[in-house]
Each structure stands twice: as C-alpha cells, then as structure tokens.
C-alpha positions as CSV (number, residue, x, y, z in Angstrom):
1,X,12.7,40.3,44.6
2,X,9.5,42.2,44.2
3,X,11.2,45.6,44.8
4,X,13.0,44.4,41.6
5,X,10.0,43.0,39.7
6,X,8.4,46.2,40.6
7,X,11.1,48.4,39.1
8,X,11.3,46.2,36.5
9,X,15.3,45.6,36.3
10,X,17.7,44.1,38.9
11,X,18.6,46.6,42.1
12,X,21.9,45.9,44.0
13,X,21.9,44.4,47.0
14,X,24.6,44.9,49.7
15,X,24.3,43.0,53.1
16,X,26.4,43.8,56.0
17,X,27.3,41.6,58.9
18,X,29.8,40.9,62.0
19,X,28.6,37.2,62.2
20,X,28.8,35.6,59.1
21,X,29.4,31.5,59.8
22,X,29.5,30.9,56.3
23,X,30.5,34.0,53.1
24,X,29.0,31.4,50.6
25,X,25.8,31.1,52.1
26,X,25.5,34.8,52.9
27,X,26.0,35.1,49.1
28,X,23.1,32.7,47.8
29,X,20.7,34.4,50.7
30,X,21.5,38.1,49.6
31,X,21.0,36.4,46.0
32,X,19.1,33.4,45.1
33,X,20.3,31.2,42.6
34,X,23.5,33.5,41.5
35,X,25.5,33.2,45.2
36,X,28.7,32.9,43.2
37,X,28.3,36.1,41.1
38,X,27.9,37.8,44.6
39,X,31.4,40.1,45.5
40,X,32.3,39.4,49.1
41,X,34.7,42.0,51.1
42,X,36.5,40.7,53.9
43,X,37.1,43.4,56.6
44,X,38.3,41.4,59.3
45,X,41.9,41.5,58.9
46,X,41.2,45.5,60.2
47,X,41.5,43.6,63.7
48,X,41.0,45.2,66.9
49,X,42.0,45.0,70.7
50,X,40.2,43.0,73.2
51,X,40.2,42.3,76.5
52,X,38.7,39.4,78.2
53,X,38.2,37.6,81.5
54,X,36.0,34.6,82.5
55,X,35.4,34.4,86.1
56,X,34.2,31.4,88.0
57,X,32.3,31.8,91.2
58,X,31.5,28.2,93.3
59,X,27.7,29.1,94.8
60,X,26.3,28.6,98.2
61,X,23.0,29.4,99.7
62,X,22.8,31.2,103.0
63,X,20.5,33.3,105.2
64,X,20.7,36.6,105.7
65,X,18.9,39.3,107.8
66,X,17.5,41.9,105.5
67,X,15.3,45.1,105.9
68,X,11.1,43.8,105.7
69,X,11.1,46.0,102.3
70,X,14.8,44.6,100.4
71,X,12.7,40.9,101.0
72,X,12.6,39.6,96.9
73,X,9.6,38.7,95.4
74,X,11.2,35.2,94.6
75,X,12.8,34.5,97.9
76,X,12.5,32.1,100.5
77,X,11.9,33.7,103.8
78,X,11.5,33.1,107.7
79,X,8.8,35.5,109.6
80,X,10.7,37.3,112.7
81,X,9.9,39.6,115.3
82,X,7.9,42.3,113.4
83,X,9.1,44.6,115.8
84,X,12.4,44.2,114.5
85,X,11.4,44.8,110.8
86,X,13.6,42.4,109.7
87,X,13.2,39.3,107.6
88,X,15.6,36.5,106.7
89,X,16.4,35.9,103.3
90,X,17.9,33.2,101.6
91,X,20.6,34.9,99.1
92,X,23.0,33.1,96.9
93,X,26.9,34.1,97.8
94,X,27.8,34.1,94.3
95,X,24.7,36.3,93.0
96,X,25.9,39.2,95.6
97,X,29.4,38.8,94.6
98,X,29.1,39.6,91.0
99,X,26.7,42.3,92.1
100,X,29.4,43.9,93.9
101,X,32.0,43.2,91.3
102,X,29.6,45.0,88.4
103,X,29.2,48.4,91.2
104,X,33.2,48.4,91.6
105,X,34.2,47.9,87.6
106,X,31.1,49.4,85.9
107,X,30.6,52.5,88.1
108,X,31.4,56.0,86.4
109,X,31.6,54.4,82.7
110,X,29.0,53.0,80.1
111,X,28.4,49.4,79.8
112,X,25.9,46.5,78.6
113,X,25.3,43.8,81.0
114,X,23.5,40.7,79.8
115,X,22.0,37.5,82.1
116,X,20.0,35.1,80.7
117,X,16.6,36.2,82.0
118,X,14.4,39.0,82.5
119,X,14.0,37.9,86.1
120,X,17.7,38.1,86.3
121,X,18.0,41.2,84.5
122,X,15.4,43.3,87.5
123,X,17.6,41.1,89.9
124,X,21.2,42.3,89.6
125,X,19.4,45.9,88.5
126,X,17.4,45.8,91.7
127,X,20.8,45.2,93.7
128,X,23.0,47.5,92.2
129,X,20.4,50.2,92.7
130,X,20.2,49.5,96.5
131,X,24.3,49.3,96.7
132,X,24.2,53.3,94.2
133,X,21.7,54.0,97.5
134,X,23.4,52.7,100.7
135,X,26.8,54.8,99.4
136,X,24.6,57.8,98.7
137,X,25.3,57.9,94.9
138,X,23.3,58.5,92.0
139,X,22.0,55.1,90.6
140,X,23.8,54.6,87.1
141,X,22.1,50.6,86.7
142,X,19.2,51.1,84.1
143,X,17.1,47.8,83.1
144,X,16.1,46.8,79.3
145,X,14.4,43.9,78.3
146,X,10.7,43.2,76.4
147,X,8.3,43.1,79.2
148,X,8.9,46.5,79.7
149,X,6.8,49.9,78.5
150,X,8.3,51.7,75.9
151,X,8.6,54.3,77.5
152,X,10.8,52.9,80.0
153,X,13.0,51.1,77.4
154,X,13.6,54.7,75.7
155,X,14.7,56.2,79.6
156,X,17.7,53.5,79.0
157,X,18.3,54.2,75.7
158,X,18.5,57.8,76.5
159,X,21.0,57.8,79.3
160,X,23.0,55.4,77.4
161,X,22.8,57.4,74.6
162,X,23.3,61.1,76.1
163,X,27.0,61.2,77.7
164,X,25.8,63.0,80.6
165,X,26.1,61.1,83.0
166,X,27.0,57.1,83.1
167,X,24.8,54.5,82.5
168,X,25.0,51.1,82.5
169,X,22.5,49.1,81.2
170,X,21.2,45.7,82.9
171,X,19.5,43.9,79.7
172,X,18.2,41.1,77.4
173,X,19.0,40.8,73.9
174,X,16.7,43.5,73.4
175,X,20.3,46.0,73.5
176,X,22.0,43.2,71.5
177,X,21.7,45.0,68.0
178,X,19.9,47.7,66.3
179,X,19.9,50.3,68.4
180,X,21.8,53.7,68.8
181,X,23.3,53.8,72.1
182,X,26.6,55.9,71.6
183,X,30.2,54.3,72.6
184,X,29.9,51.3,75.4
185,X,33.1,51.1,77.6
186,X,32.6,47.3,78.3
187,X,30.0,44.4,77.8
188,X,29.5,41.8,80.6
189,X,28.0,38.5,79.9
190,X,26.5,37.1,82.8
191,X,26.1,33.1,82.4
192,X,26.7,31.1,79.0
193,X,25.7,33.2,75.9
194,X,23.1,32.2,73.5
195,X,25.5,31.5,70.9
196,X,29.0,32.8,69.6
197,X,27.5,35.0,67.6
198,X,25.1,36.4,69.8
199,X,28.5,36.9,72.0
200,X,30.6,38.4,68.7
201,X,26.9,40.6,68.1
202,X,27.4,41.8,72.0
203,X,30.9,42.7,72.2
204,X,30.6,45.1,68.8
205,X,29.1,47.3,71.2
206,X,32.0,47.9,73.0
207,X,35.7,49.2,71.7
208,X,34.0,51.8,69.0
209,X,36.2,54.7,69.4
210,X,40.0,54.8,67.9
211,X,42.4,53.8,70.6
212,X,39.4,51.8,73.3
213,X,40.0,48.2,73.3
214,X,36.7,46.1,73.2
215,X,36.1,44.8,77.4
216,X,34.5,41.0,77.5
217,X,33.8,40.2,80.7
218,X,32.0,36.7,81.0
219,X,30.8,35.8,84.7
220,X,29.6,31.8,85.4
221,X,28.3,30.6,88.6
222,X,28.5,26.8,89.5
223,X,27.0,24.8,92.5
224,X,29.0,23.6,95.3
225,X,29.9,19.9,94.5
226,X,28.6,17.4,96.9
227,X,28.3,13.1,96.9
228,X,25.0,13.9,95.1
229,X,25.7,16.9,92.6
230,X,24.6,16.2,88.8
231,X,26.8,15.2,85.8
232,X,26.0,18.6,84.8
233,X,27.6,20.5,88.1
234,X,30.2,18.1,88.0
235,X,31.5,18.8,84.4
236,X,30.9,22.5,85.4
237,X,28.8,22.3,81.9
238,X,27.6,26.7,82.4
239,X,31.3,27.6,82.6
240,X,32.5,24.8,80.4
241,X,30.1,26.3,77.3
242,X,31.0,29.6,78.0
243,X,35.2,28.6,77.8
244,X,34.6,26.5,74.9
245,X,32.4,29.7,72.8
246,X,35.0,32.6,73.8
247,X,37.9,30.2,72.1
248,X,35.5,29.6,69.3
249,X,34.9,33.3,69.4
250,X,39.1,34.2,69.5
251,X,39.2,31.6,66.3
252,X,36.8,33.8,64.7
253,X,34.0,31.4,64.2
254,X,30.8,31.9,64.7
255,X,27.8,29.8,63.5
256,X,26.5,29.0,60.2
257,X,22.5,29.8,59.3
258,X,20.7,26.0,59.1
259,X,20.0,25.0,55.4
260,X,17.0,23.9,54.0
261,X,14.4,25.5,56.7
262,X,10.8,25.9,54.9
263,X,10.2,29.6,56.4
264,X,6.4,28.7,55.1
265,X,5.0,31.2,58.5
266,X,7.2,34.2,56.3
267,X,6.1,32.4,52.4
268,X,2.0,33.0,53.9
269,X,3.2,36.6,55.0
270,X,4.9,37.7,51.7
271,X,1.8,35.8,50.0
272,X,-0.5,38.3,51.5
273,X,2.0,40.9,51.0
274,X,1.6,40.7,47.2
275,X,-1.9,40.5,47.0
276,X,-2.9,43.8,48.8
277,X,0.2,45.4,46.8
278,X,-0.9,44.5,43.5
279,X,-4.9,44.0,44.5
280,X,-5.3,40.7,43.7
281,X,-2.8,37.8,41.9
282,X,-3.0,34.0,40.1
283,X,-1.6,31.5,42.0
284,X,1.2,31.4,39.5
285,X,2.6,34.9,40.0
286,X,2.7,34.1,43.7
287,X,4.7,30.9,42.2
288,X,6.9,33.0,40.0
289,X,7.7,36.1,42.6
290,X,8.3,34.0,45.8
291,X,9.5,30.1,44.7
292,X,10.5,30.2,41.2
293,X,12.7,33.0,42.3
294,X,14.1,30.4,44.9
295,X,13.1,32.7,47.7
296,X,11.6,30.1,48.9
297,X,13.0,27.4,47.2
298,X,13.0,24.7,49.5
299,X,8.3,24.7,49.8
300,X,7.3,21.9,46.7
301,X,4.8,23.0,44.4
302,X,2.4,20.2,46.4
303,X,3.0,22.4,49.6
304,X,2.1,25.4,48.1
305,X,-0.6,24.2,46.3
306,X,-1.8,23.1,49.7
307,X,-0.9,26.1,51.5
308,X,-3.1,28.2,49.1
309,X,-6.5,25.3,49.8
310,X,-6.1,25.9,53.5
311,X,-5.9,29.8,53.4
312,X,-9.1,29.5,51.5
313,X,-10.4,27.1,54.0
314,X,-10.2,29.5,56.4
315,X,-11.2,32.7,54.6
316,X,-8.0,34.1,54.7
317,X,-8.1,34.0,50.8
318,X,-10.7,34.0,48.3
319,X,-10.4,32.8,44.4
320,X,-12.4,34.6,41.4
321,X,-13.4,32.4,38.8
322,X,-10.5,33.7,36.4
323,X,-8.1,32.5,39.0
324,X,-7.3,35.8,41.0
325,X,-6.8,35.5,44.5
326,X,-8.0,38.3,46.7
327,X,-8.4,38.8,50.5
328,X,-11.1,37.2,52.1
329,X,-13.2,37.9,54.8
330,X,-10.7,37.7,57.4
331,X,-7.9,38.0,55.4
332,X,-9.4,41.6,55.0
333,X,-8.9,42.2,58.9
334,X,-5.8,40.4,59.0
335,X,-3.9,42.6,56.0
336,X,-5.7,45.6,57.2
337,X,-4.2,45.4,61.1
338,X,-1.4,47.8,62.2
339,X,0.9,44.4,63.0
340,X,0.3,43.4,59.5
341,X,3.7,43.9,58.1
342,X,5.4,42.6,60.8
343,X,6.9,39.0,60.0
344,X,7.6,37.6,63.3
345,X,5.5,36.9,66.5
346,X,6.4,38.9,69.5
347,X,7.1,35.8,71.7
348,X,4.5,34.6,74.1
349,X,4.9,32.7,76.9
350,X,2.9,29.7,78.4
351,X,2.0,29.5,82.2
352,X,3.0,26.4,83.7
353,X,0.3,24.8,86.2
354,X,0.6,21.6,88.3
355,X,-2.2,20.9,90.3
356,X,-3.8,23.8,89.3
357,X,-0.8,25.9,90.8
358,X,0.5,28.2,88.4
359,X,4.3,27.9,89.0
360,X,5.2,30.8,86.9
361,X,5.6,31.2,82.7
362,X,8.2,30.8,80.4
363,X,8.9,30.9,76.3
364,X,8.6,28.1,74.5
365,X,10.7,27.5,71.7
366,X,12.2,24.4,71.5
367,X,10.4,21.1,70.5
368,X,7.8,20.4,73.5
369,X,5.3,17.2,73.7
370,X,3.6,14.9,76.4
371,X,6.1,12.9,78.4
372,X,8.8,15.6,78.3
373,X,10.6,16.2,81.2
374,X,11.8,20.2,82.1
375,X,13.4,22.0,84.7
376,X,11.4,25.6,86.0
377,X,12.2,26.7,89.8
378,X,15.0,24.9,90.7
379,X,12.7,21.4,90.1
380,X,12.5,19.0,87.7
381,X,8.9,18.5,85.8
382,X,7.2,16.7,83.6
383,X,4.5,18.0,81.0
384,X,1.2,15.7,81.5
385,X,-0.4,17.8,78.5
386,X,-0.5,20.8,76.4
387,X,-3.0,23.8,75.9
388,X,-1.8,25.5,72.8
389,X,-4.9,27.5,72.6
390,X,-4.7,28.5,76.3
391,X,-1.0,28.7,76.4
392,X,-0.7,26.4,79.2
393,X,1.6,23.4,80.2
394,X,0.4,21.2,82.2
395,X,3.1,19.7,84.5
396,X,3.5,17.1,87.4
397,X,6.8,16.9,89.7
398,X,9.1,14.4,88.1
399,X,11.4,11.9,90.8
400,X,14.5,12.6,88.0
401,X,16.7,14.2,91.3
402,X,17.7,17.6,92.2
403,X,18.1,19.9,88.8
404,X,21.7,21.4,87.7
405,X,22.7,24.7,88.2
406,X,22.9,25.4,84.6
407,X,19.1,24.3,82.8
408,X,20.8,24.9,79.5
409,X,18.2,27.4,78.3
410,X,19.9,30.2,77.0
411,X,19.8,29.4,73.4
412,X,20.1,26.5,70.9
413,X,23.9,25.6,71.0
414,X,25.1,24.4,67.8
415,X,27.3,20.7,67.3
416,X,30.8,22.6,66.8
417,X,30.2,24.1,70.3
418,X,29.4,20.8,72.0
419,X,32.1,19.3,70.2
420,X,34.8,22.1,71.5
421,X,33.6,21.5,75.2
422,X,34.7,18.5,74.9
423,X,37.8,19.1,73.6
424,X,38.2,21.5,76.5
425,X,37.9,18.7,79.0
426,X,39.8,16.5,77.2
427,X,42.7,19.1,76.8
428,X,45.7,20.0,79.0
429,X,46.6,23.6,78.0
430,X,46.3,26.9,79.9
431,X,43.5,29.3,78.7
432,X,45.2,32.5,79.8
433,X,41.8,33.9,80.1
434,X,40.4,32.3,82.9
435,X,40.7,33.5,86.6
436,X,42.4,31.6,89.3
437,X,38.8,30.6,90.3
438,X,37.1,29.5,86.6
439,X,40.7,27.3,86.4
440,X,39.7,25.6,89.6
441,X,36.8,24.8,88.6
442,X,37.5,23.6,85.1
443,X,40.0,21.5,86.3
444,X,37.5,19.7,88.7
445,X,35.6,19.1,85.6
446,X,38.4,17.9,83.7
447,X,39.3,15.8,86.8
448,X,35.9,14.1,86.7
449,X,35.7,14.0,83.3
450,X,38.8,11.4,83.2
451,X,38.4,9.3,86.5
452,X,35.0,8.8,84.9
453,X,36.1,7.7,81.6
454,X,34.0,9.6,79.8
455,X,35.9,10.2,76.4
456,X,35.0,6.4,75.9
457,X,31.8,6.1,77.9
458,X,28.3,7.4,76.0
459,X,25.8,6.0,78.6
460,X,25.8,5.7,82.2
461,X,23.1,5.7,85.2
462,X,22.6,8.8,87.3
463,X,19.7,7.9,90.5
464,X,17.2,5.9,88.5
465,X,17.9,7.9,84.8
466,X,20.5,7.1,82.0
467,X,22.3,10.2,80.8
468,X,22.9,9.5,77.1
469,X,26.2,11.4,76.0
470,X,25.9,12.8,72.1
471,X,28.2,15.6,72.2
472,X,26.0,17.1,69.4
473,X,23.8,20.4,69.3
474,X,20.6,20.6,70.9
475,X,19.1,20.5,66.7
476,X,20.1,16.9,67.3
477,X,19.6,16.3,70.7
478,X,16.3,17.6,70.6
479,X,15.1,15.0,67.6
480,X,16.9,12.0,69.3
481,X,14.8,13.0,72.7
482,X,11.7,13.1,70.7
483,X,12.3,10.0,68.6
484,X,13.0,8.1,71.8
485,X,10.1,9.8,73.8
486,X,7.9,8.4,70.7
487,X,9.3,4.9,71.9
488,X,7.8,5.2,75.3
489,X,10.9,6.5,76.3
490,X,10.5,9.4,78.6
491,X,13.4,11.6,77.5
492,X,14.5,14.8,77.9
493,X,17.7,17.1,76.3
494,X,19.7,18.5,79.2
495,X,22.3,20.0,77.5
496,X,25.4,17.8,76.6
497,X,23.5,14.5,77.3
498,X,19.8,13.0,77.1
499,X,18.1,12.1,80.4
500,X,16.3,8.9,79.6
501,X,14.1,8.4,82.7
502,X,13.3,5.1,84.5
503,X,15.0,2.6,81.6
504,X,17.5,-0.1,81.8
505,X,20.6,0.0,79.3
506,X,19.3,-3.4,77.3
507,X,15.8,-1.1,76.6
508,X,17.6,1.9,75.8
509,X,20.0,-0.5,73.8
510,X,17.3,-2.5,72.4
511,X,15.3,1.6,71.0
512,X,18.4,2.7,69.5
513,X,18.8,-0.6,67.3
514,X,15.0,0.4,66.1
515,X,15.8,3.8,64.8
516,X,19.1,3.0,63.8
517,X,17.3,0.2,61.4
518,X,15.4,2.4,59.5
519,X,16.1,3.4,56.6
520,X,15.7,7.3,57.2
521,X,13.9,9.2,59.4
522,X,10.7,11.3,58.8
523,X,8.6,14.0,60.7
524,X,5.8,11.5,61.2
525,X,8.1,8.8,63.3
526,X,8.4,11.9,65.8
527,X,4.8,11.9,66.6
528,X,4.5,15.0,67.2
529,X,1.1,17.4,67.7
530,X,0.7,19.7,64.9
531,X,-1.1,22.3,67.5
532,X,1.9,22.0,70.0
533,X,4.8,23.4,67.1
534,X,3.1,26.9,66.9
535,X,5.9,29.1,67.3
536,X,6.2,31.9,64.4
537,X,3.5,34.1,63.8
538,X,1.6,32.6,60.8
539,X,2.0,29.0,61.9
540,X,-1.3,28.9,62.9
541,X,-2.5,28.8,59.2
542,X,-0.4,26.4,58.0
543,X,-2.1,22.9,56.7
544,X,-0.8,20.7,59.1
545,X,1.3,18.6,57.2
546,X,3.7,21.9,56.2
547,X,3.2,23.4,59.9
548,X,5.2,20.5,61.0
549,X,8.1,20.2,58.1
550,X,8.5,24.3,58.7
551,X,8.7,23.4,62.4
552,X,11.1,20.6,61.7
553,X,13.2,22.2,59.2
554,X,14.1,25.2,61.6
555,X,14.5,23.5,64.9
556,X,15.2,20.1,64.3
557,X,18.1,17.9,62.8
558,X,16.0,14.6,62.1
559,X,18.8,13.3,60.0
560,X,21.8,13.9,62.4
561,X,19.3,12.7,65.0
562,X,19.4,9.2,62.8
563,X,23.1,9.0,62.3
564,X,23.8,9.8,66.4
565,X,21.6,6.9,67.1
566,X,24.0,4.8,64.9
567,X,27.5,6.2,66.3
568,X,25.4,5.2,69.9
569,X,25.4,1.9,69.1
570,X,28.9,1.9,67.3
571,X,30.4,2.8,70.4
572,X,29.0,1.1,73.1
C-alpha cells in the first residue's frame, strides 16, 4: 500500500504459495477490501509422485558401555574403572535405531532431516557423524538450525547446494523455505510436524527434477506401555498426530491463516516506517495509509488513538504543534538501528530455574502465567512466577506423574487436526502407509481408545488429575486452560486433553457451569499479565490494553474456548 501511494497509481500484486488453507482469504490479504477482484490460478491439478512411509518405533532405555569421550552432554552416566576409559550411558533403543536407519537410506544422496529440536538436531548429527567415522567414510550429516554462526549455517548450505559430494542436512525449520539448496533426494520428518503445512512447505524440497518422485519419510517414537503409562502414551498421541496430518496432507488440506488477529507489534513498525520515509506525518495519514486501507483493519480508531499516546509516553514519538509526528528521542535510535526494518523478533528464550537451579531454556510462545503446569526434562513443573524482564520462569516440581513421551510442543495444532486424530482412532480402515510397527502401535491406541470408552467419555481421572477431553486445537485449549487456571484451577493443555490438577469432577463441573453462563468471554476474565504476553518484537510498546487483544487475537480462541466449555457440559 505505500509502494502504491508512493507511485501514485495501483501496482499489481501477485502472491505465490504451496500452502494456501483458504484461496479467498489469500485474495483479501494480497488485496484489502477487493479479495473478490483478485484472479486465483489453481496449479495443483499438475500433481506429482510421492512416496511415503511412517514408521513406528516402541522405545526402551538401556545402558550401554561407551568410549569416556562419545559420553553426551545430556546423558545419564555411571563412573567406571578409569583405567578402562569407558563410561556407561543410558541410550534410548529407538533414538539409535533411526540413527542407523537415516546412515543406511540417506548415505550417498541429498536430503533434509527435521526433529523437533535443536538439541535433537546436534543429536542424531552427532551420531551419524561417529557411525560416517567408525566405517571410515567421509561424514555426509551437516547440522542447520538458529543457534548456529553464520558461517556455519552457509558450510551446510554450500554442500547442499554444490553437487559434489552428498550432503544431508540435520535441521530446524531454518531449511524449511527460502533458501537455495539445489534438488533434495528425500525429506525425513523426525516426530510430529509443526503443522500440515509446515509438512507440505518441507516435502516441496524434495521431487524437483522431471521424473524424481517427492520421498516423505515420517519417523515417531513411543514409550513402552506399562500399568502406569499416560493417556497420552497410551493413545500413542506423537504417532497418532503425525497419521492423522499426512492424510490431511494426501487430501490436500492444509491450514487456514486465523482471522481477525490485531498484528499491532507490525501496525507500530510500519508506523515508524512512514515517518522516517516521508520525515514526519499527521496522525491521519498514518490512519489513511495503514487502517483506512484495511491493512490493518481489525485495530479501532480508540486503539490507535491510544497506541499513538503511549509511543509518545515513551519518547518513541514526538508531536509538533501543527500535528506532525516525528521521531523522538529514542525513536531516533530505534529507526536508526541496523535491525530496524526487520518486523519480527529473533526468538528468545527464557531459562527455567527451580530452586535456583537452572534446568535448561526454552521458547516461549504459547500463553504462559502463574499456576501453569509444563513438562522440560522428562518432568512435569509448575511456573511459581515470571520474569519477563529477566527472561526467567520460575518453576517448582509438580506431583502431576511421570510426563508422556510426546510434550506436544512442536507447534500450535489446529481443531481439524485434532478432530481427524480422532477419527483415526475411531476408524477401522488400513492406512497403506504405515509400517508393520506404526500399525501395531496404532492399533494399541485404537484398542484403548474403545475399551476405555472414550468417543463418549470427555473427563476422567489419571493419579490425582482430571484429563479434560476437547478434541479441539491448542488456540482453544489454550484459552479454556487459562480461563480455568483464572478459577483457581491449576490447569494445563497437554495436547488432546487439559490436565486439571488436584480437583474433583463436581468442582471441575461446578467451573464449567460458570463460564458457560456468561454471556461471552473477554480478555480480561483470562487474567492474564500484560508483561508475561511479550512475544513479537514491538510488543513491548504496546499500551497494555492492545498488547493483550494482539496477544489474544493471534494465539488464542477465547470464543471457541466459551462454546467448548458448553459442549463439556452438554455431554457429560
């Protein structure tokens, strides 16, 4: 929009996409106001080949004598004979299997590997290395993810990129999009994807050349059940995700961009943005360029109005008496930095202490707020407090039993995905692309899932916790578990259900008749700390009142929250 106000006359605008959930609102994005006028081409009936396995691996922990110098930094270890110069380990069986399964199908081709983590990202680099070394091989395993130097990130890129030799790269989403890395033999998913079309973004890398079919290979590790194993492991809920996204992702679906998010961190950047390119503006030509425009359509004039107030406040902006706005003070230092014009925060991460033991650090970008229960190091956790400033999260060990395999972390998974797991459980066909193993343990889950009576049942107690059963995204979950918390009901969003800690069914009963009496739902009833929703980079300015409705309107489904709270009560 101010390329074209600029100019002075309207520009064309073409957008370009693999993942679109939803043409129409592509169109009204790419062109505000006029989304119907917008021409949409269809390419997908071009098709193309794939191949695709999920393969289930059942985990067990055992010990292992290793070298003193192959010890990880992470494992748990016994001292020996230092004489010996061995150590034991404790390895996970499944961890070492798909190791050796990436060294026997990647080696001598070029492929994209993605885990969950960084930490698993040096892992399965780390042992693939050591297997290129015991056979006397050049290593081929490269790592890429955003705790790296650049310069190391470009060494990947490069042997990706050259054809010389193979190169497989071990990474983060970092490789996802964006960057040239020549033709990809195969992409390997390692866990449940952060969405389908993070998964759909992935596997474009792979398949490029005329004649190559695109190669999907997802992996999922599950626990060994025993009398005391989770819901979670016992509904196999990793693997179960992962089945339910690849058929979402053979039916060509992928998820629709949320409506009616504020964006007000971007609105302050583009704000700035106009006043260093035009050396000053009124408060209405920021109005007409970025709202009236319906860039930002869904900020009320009483938003920006207070918006504008608190960037004075703070010296960011400064107001002549004829009404033009220029940089202040530090508004001068902010527009003047080199990071300036980027729009989004580079995604920090807070340490997590208990007892004033720092456990270890981790993003933060889901709701978070006292009372909150977590699961970090294979324990569960519960924040005692918040240092936003400091980055810190102040935890205490929480009595909620031993954690699930899967901590459901990956990514915010949307309603339609919950809603096909279930059907997945609840189903009887053959899903030809499962191995023998990810069968066996689907059908476990499926097993459970019916002696349990769970297509009826929406509560039930697990140890001393109720698991609340929605079904519905973690936009939704996430609300619910905040409006409950706000209750004095400790609660947590584990994935497909809420852990409601230390409560009988009448309480839990007795909350949900509350929220589901009132008439509608606001931010306010969520109680939540306007210093604890920092999360985009020019949050930090935002009156408090908008910081939390941007934070809400992006992460958050207060409405569906309401409505689930109903169908709770409905149905029990």
């Amino acid at each position: 929009m101010r390329i074209e106000l600029a100019a002075g006359h309207t520009i064309p605008r073409v957008g370009l996409s693999a993942t679109l959930g939803d043409k129409l609102l592509a169109a009204e994005f790419l062109r505000p106001g006029s989304g119907m006028k917008v021409r949409t081409i269809d390419a997908a009936g071009e098709g193309y080949d794939l191949k695709l396995i999920v393969k289930g691996y059942a985990d067990e922990w055992i010990d292992e004598e290793v070298p003193d110098d192959e010890v990880g930094e992470s494992s748990s270890y016994l001292n020996t004979d230092p004489k010996e110069q061995l150590q034991k380990q404790s390895v996970s069986v499944a961890k070492l299997a798909i190791a050796k399964y990436l060294y026997t199908q990647l080696r001598g081709t070029n492929n994209l590997v993605f885990p969950n983590s960084r930490s698993q990202v040096e892992y399965y680099a780390d042992q693939l290395r050591r297997q290129c070394e015991r056979n006397g091989v050049p290593n081929e395993f490269w790592t890429h993810h955003g705790s790296l130097s650049r310069e190391l990130r470009e060494e990947s890129e490069t042997a990706l990129k050259a054809g010389v030799t193979a190169a497989t790269a071990i990474c983060t989403n970092t490789l996802e999009l964006g960057i040239d890395i020549g033709n990809i033999k195969s992409v390997v998913q390692i866990g449940p994807p952060p969405s389908v079309a993070s998964l759909r973004q992935r596997l474009g890398r792979s398949g490029r050349r005329p004649g190559e079919s695109a190669i999907l290979r997802c992996l999922s590790i599950e626990k060994k059940l025993t009398a005391k194993s989770s819901f979670s492991d016992q509904i196999r809920e990793g693997l179960l995700q992962t089945t339910a996204m690849v058929r979402l992702l053979l039916e060509q679906w992928v998820e629709p961009p949320r409506k009616g998010a504020l964006h007000a961190s971007t609105l302050v950047q583009q704000a700035l943005s106009v006043i260093a390119q035009k050396g000053g503006a009124t408060a209405e030509e920021l109005w007409t360029v970025l709202l009236r425009s319906k860039t930002f359509e869904n900020i009320s004039p009483e938003e920006f109005a207070s918006l504008l107030r608190e960037l004075g406040a703070r010296d960011i902006l400064q107001q002549e008496r004829a009404g033009l706005l220029l940089p202040g003070v530090l508004g001068e230092k902010l527009i003047n930095h080199y990071d300036f014009y980027s729009a989004f925060a580079s995604g920090e991460e807070f340490r997590l202490l208990a007892e004033g033991r720092v456990l270890g650090s981790l993003p933060i970008d889901r709701p978070l707020t006292i009372g909150q229960c977590l699961i970090f190091g294979g324990r569960r956790w519960r924040v005692r407090d918040v240092d936003a400033k400091g980055k810190v999260i102040f935890v205490a060990a929480d009595r909620g039993g031993s954690p699930p395999a899967f901590d459901g972390g990956a990514g915010s998974v949307n309603d339609r995905v919950r809603q096909e797991m279930r059907g997945v459980l609840a189903g009887s066909d053959t899903l030809a692309f499962l191995d023998v193993k990810a069968v066996e343990l689907l059908d476990e889950a499926k097993l459970y899932f019916r002696t349990r009576g769970l297509g009826q049942k929406q509560w039930f107690m697990e140890g001393n916790s109720l698991l609340v059963l929605t079904w519905r995204g973690d936009w939704t979950n996430d609300a619910l578990a905040l409006l409950l918390t706000a209750k004095g009901l400790a609660t947590s969003n584990e994935g497909i259900a809420l852990r409601v800690s230390s409560v009988d069914q009448l309480k839990l009963k007795s909350v949900l008749e509350e929220i589901a009496a009132l008439p509608q739902i606001s931010i306010e009833d969520l109680r939540l700390k306007p210093e604890h929703v920092i999360r985009e980079k020019w949050d930090w300015v935002l009156p408090d009142s908008l910081r939390l409705a941007s934070f809400a309107s992006s992460v958050l489904d207060i409405k569906g929250a309401h409505t689930t709270a109903q169908e709770l009560l409905t149905d029990n």
